[in-house]
C-alpha positions in Angstrom: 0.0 0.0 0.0 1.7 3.4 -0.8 0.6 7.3 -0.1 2.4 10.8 -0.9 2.3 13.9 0.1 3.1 17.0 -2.4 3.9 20.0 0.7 4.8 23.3 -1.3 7.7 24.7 0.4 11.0 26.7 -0.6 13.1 24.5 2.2 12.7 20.9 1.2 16.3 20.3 1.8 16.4 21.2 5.3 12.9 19.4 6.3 14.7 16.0 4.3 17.6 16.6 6.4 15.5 17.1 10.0 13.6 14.4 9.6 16.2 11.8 8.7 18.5 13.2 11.2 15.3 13.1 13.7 14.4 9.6 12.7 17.8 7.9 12.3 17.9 7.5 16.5 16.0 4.7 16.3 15.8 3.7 12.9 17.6 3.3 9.6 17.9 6.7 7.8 20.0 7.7 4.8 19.8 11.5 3.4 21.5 13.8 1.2 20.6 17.4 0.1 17.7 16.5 -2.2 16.6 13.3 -1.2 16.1 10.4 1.6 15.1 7.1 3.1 13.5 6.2 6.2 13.6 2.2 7.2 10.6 1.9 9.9 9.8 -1.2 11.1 6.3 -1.1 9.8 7.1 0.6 6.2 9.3 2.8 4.3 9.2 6.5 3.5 11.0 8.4 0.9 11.7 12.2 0.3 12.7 14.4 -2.7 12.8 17.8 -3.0 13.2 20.5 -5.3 13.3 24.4 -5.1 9.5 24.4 -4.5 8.3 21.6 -3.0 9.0 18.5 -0.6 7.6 15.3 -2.1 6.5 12.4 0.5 6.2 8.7 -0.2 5.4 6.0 2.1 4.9 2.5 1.4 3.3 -0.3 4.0 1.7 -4.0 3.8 -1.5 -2.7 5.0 -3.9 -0.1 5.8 -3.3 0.0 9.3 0.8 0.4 9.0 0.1 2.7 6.3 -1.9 5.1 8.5 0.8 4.9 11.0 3.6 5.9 8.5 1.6 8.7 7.6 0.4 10.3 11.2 4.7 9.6 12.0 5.6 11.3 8.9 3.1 14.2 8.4 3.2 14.7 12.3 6.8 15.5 12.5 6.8 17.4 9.2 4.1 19.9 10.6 5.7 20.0 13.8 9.3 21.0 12.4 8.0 23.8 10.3 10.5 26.4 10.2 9.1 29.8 12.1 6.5 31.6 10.0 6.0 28.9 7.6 3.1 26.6 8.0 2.7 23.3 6.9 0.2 21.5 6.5 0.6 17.7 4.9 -2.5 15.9 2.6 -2.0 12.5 1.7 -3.0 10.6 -1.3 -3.8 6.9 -1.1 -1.9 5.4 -4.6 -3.9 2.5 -5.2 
């Protein structure tokens, strides 16, 4: 099962950096300026980024560890938003 997330930012860089960095404590994380990999234990999520927007994937075997990669993911996002920028992160189920 797989989901992304399109979040319209100028700082896509920095958020793929903060979250692996975040992440990588207690799991597998691998990051560089434009891109990155997250190794949960219940499913994988990938980020990209350009100059205008940070792109969110997250794959899962089912519906249930799906949901949680996405409340993880989008949670943290939201909750590292840089001052005066506010984010706000939609998922799309990819059937």
């Amino acid at each position: 099962m797989n989901a992304e997330a399109r979040v319209a930012t100028g700082n896509a860089s920095h958020y793929i950096k903060v979250l692996c960095n975040h992440f990588s404590r207690k799991v597998t994380a691998q990051f560089d300026a434009t891109q990155g990999n997250v190794q949960f234990p219940y499913g994988l999520c990938q980020l990209s980024g350009d100059a205008e927007t940070l792109l969110l994937q997250v794959q899962a075997d089912d519906a249930q560890q799906l949901e949680q990669l996405k409340d993880v993911v989008g949670g943290h996002l939201e909750k590292f938003a840089r001052r005066g920028e506010v984010i706000t992160v939609v998922w799309q189920d990819i059937p």
